[in-house]
C-alpha positions as CSV (number, residue, x, y, z in Angstrom):
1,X,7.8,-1.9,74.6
2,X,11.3,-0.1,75.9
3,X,10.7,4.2,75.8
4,X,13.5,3.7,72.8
5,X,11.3,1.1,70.9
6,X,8.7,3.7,71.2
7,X,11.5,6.2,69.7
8,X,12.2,4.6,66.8
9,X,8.6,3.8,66.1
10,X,7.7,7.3,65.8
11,X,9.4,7.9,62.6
12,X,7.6,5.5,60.1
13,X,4.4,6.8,62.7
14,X,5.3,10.3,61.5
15,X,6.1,9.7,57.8
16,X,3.1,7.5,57.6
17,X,1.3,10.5,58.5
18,X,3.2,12.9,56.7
19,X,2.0,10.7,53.6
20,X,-1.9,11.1,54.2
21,X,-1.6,14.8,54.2
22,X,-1.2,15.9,57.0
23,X,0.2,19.0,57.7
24,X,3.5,18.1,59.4
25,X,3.7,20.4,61.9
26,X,0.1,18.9,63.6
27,X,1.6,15.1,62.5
28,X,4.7,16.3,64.4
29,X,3.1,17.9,67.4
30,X,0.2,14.9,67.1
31,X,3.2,12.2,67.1
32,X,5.2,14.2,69.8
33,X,2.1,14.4,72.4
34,X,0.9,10.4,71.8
35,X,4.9,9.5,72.4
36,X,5.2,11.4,75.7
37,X,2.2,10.0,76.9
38,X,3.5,6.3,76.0
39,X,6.8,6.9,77.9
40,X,5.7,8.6,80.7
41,X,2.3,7.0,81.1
42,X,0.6,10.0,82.5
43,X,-1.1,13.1,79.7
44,X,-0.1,15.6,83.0
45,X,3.2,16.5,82.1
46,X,2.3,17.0,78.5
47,X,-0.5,19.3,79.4
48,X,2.3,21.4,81.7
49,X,4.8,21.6,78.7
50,X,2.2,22.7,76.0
51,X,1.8,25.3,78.9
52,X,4.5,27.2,78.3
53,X,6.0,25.5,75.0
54,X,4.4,27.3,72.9
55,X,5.3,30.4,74.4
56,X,8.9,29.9,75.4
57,X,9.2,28.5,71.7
58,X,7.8,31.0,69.2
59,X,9.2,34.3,71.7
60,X,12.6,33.5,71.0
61,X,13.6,36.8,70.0
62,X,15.6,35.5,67.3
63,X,12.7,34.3,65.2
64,X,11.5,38.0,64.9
65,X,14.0,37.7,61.9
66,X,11.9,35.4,60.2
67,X,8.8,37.9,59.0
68,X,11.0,40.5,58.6
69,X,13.1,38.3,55.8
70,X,10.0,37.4,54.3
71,X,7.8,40.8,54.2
72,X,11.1,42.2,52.6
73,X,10.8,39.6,49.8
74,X,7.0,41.0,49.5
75,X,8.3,44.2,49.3
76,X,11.0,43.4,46.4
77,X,8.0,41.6,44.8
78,X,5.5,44.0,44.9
79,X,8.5,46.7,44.1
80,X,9.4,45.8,40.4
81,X,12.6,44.6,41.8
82,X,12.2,40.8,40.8
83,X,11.8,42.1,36.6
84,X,14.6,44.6,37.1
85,X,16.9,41.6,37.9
86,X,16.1,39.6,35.1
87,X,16.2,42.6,33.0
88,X,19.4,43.1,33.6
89,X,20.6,40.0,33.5
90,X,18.5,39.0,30.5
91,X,20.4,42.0,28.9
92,X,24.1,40.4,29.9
93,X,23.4,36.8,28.8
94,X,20.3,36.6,27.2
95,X,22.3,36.5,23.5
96,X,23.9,33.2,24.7
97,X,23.0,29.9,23.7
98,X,20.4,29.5,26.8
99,X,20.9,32.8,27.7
100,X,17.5,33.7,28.9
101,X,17.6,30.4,31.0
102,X,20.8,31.5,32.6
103,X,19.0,35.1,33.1
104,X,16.6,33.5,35.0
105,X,19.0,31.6,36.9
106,X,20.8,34.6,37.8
107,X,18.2,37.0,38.6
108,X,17.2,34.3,41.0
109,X,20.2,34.9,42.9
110,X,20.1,38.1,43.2
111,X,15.9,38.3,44.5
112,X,17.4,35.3,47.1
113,X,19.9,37.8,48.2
114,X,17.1,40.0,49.4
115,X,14.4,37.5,50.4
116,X,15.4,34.7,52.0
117,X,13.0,31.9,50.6
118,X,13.0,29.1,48.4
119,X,9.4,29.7,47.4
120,X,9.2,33.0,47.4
121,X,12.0,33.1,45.6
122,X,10.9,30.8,42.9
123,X,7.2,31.5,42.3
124,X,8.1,35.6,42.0
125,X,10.6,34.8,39.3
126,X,8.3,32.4,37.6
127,X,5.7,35.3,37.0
128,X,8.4,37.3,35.7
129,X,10.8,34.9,33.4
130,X,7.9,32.1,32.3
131,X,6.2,34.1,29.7
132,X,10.1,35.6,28.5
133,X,10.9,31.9,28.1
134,X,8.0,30.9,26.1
135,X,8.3,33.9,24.3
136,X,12.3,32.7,22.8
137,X,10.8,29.5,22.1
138,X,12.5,27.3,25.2
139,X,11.5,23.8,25.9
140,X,9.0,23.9,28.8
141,X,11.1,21.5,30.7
142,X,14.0,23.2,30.6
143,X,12.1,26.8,31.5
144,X,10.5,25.4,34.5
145,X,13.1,23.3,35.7
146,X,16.0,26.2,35.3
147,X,13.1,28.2,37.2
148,X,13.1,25.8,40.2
149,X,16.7,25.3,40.5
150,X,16.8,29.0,40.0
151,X,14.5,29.0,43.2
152,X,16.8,27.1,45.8
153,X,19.0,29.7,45.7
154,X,16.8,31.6,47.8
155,X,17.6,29.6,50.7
156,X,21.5,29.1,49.4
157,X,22.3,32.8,49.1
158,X,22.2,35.1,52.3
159,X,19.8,35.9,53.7
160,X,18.4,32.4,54.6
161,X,15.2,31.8,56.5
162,X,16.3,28.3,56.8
163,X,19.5,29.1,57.9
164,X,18.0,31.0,60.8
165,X,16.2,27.9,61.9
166,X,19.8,25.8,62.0
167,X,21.5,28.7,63.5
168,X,19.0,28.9,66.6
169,X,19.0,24.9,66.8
170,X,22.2,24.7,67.0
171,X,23.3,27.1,69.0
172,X,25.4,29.1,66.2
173,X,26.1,32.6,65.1
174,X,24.0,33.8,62.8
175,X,26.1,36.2,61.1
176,X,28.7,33.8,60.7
177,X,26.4,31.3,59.3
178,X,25.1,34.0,56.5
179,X,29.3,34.4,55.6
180,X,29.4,30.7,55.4
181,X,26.7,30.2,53.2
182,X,27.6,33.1,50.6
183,X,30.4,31.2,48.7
184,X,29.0,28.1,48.1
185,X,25.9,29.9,47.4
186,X,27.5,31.6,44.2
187,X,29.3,28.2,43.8
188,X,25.5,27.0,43.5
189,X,24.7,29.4,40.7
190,X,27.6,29.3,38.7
191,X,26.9,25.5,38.6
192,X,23.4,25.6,37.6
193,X,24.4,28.3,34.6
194,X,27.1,25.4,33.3
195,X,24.0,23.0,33.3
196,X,22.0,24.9,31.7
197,X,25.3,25.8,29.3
198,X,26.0,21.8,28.6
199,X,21.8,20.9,28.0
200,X,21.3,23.6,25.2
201,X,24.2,22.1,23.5
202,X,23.2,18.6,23.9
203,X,20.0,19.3,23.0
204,X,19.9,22.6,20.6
205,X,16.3,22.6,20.1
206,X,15.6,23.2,23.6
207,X,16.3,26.5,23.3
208,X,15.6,29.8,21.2
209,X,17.9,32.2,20.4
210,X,17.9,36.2,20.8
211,X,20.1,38.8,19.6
212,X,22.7,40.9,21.4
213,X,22.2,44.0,22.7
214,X,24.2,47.1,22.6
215,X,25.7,49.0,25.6
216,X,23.3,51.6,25.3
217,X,21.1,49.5,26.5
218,X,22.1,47.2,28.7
219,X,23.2,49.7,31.0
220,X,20.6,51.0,31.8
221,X,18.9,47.8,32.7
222,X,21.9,47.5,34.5
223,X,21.6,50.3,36.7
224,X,18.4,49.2,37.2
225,X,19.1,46.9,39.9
226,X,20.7,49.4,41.9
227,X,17.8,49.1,44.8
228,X,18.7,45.3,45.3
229,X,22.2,46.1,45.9
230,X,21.6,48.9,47.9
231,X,20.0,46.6,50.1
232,X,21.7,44.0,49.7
233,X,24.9,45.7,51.1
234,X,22.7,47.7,53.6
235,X,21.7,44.0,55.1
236,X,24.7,42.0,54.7
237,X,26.9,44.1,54.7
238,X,25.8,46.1,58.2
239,X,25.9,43.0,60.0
240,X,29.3,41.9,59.2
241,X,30.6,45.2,59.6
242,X,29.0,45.3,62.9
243,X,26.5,48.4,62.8
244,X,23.6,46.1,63.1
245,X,22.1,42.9,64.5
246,X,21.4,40.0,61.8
247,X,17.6,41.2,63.6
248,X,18.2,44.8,63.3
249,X,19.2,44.2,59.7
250,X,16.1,42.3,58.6
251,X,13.6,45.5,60.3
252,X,15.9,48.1,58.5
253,X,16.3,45.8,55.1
254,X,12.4,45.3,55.4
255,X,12.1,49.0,55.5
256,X,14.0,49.9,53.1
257,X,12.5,47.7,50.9
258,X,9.0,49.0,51.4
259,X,9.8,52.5,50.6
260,X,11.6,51.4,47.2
261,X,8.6,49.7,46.5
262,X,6.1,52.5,47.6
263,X,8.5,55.1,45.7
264,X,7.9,52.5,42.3
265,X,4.6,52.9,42.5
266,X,4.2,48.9,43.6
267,X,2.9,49.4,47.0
268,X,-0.5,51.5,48.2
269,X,-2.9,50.7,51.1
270,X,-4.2,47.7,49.7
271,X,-1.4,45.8,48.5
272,X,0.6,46.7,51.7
273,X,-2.3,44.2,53.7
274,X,-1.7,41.8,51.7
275,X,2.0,42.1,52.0
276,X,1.2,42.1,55.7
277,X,-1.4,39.0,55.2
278,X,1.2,36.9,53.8
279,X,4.0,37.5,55.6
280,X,1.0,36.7,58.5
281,X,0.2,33.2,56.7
282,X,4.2,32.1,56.0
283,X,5.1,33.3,59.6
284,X,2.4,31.2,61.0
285,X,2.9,28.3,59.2
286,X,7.0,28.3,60.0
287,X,6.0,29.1,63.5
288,X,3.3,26.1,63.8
289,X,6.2,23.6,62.9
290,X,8.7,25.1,64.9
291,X,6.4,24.3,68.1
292,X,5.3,21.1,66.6
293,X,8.8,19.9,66.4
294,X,9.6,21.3,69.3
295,X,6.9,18.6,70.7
296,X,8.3,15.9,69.4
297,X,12.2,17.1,70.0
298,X,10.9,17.0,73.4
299,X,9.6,13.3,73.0
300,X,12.6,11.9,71.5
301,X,14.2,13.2,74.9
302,X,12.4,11.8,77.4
303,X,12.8,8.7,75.0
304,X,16.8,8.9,75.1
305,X,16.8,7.8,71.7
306,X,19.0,10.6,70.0
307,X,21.4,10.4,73.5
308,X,21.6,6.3,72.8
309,X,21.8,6.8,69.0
310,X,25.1,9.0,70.0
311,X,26.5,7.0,72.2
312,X,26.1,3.8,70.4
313,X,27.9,5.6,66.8
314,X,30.3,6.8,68.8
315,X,30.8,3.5,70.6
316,X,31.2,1.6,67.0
317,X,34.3,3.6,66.4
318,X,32.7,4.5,63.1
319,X,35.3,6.9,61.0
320,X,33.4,10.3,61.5
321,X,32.9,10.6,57.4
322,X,31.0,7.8,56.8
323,X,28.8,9.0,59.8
324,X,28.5,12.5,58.1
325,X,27.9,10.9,54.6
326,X,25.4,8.4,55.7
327,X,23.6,11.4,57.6
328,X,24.2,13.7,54.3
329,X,22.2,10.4,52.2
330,X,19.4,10.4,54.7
331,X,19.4,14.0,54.1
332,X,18.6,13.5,50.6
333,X,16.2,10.9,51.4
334,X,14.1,12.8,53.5
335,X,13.8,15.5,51.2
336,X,12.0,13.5,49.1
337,X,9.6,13.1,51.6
338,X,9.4,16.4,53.1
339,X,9.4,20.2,52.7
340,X,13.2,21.5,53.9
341,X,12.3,23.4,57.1
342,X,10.7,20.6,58.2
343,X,13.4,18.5,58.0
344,X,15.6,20.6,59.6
345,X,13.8,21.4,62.7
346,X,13.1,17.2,62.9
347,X,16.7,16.2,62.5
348,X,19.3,18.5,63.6
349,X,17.8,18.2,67.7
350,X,19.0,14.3,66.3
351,X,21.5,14.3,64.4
352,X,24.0,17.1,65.6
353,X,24.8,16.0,69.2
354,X,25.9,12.5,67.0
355,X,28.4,14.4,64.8
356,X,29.8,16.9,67.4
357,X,30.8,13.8,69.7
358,X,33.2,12.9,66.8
359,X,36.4,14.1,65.7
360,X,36.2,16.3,62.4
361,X,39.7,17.9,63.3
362,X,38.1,21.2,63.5
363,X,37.0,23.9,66.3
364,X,33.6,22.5,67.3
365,X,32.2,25.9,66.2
366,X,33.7,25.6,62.8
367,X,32.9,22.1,62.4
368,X,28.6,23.7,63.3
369,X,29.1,25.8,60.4
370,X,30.4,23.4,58.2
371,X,27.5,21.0,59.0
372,X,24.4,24.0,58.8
373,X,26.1,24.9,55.2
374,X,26.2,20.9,54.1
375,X,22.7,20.4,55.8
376,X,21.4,23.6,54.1
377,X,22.7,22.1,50.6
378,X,20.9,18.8,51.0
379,X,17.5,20.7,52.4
380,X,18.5,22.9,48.6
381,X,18.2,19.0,46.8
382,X,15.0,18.6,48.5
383,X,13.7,21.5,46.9
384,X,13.7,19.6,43.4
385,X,13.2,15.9,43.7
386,X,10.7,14.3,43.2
387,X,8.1,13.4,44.3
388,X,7.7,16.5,47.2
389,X,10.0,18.9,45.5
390,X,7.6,21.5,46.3
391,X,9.7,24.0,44.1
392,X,8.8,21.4,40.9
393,X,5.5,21.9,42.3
394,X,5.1,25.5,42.5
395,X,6.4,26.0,39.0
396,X,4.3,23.4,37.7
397,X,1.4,25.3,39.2
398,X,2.4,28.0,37.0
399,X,2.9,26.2,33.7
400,X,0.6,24.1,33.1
401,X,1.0,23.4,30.0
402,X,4.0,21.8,30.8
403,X,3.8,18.6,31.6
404,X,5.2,17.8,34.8
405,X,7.6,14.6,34.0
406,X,8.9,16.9,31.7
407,X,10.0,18.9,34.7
408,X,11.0,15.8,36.1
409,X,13.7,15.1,33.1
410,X,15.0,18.1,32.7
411,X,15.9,18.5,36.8
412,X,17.9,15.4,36.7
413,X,21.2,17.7,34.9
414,X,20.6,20.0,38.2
415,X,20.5,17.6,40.7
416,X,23.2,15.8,39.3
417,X,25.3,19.3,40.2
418,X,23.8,19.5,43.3
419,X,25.6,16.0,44.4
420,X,28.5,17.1,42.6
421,X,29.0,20.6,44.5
422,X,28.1,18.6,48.1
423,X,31.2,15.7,47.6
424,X,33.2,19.4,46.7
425,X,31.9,20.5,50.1
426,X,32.3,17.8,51.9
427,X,35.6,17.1,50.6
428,X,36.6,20.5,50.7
429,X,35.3,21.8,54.6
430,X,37.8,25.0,53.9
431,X,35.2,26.6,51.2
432,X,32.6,27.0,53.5
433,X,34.9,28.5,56.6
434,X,37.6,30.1,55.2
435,X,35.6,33.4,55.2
436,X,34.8,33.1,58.7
């Protein structure tokens, strides 16, 4: 067997594994490991990389960003912040036909806009907005399904863990990535409220009704939410003006955070460990996956196969769209399979040195961008399909009393704006980079 037979059999190897649970960073480490030895016949080299691989890969001082985005979204969690956000926006659209649905929705974007992840950002607002739905009488599909749409745009909306992740694979700049990402990231939301707009009138018992409240107080649920845009503008807004480092920003985002907590009565010595524990247990298990596909990244090179796979698209004359649209479907694919970071780490170390030997008619650093915002959008799908949608999942978790195909149906509407908004991407390359 040639070392790029050996390649290409890793993948069903891997999925194979993924399938019979288990975790994918040890069935992409495992895979990785077996693979080098086929190639190289020998297990000494392996032992030498896992050496120093797992240092050299997890002290890349960029990934300090990573438990710093994610104790913040602790902080906002354990701060009040996550119910002042759909306060407010409950008390702005909650007299609308689906009104608390598009609350939820919203409030979503703005607790992504200080956290950072999917999860996170979708099983914090599911404590918070669940009960509120019930309460007005919505349809449990259409609850937990806005819920987990709602949830994507934790990774959508700056900042991004998984945007991180692209940006160090690829080589890009991660400020400029965040800019990127903050258009079609709104985009995202405003197209999940029109979903949610069009499903309550299509089906008008899906949804309760409540009245509208006065000024007097919905301002004061709006200001509110002050915190989350202090910080908000603190993080995002110091690194594009240049005061701080997209790493500097996450340590001075993460403090602030905890003191708004602390000061809201949300945070004392115990509930700070187990801030601390889970930022411990997220960081860990992004870390673990990071080195396993680091292992098999490393596999695939001694195999050639990504260097081949280039060389041979590139050799077909294939128009560079179809390439990126056929990559963009497997995308979609693989998400049903597997969790977003996963896929991310796998495939980019694949599939990018195949797109940047084509012509997009773009700067190669624009065209990066680009790609991380349209890859980030297709990890986003992943998110909600079935059957690994582990957002479907968490909510699910959550409310169970709703049955879970329900879920199922009532995610198709969002999905189906998901594609739509990706062909507007695609088509469209100016609406991610015109800000940068």
């Amino acid at each position: 067997m040639s070392n790029i037979e050996i390649g290409l059999w890793s993948f069903p190897v891997l999925i194979l594994l993924i399938f019979l649970r288990v975790p994918i960073g040890a069935a992409m480490l495992g895979t990785g490991m077996v693979g080098t030895f086929l190639v190289l016949d020998r297990w000494t080299p392996i032992l030498a990389q896992m050496k120093a691989l797992a240092w050299n890969t997890n002290a890349n001082y960029s990934l300090s960003i990573i438990p710093l985005f994610l104790l913040m979204g602790q902080f906002a969690a354990r701060g009040g912040m996550s119910q002042a956000l759909f306060n407010a926006a409950a008390a702005v659209l909650g007299h609308r036909k689906g009104g608390v649905a598009m609350a939820a929705v919203g409030a979503s974007a703005g607790f992504g806009s200080i956290c950072g992840s999917s999860l996170a950002t979708a099983a914090t607002m599911a404590q918070v907005a669940l009960p509120e739905l019930k309460r007005k009488g919505y349809a449990g599909g259409l609850a937990t399904a806005s819920l987990a749409a709602g949830g994507t745009l934790g990774i959508l909306i700056p900042p991004s863990v998984v945007l991180v992740i692209y940006a160090i694979l690829a080589e890009q700049n991660i400020a400029k990535l965040f800019l990127a990402a903050f258009v079609p990231g709104i985009i995202a939301a405003i197209s999940y409220l029109i979903v949610i707009a069009i499903y309550v009138r299509l089906y008008p018992e899906s949804a309760g009704h409540s009245p509208r409240l006065p000024w007097r107080d919905r301002i004061p649920a709006l200001l509110a939410v002050w915190p989350v845009a202090a910080i908000f503008l603190a993080v995002v807004g110091g690194i594009y003006l240049g005061w701080f480092t997209p790493t500097q920003a996450a340590a001075i985002g993460a403090i602030g955070t905890g003191f708004i907590a602390w000061i809201n009565g949300g945070l004392d010595p115990k509930s700070l460990l187990a801030c601390f524990k889970e930022t411990a247990i997220s960081t860990g298990m992004i870390f673990f996956i990071i080195l396993g596909a680091s292992v098999f990244n490393s596999f695939l090179a001694f195999s050639r196969l990504p260097q081949v796979g280039a060389e041979w698209v590139t050799a077909q004359g294939f128009d560079p769209m179809t390439v990126l649209v056929i990559i963009l479907v497997l995308y979609i694919v693989f998400g049903c399979i597997m969790d977003s970071l996963s896929m991310i780490v796998l495939t980019i170390p694949i599939f990018f040195p195949i797109v940047t030997a084509m012509d997009f008619g773009m700067s190669p650093e624009h065209f990066a961008i680009w790609f991380g915002i349209l890859v980030l959008m297709v990890a986003e799908i992943g998110m909600i399909t079935p059957p690994v949608g582990l957002n479907l999942f968490i909510i699910s978790a959550m409310a169970r009393d709703v049955p879970i195909k329900e879920t199922y149906k009532a995610i198709v509407p969002f999905v189906s704006a998901d594609l739509i908004r990706i062909t507007i991407l695609t088509a469209f390359p100016i609406i991610s980079i015109f800000l940068v």
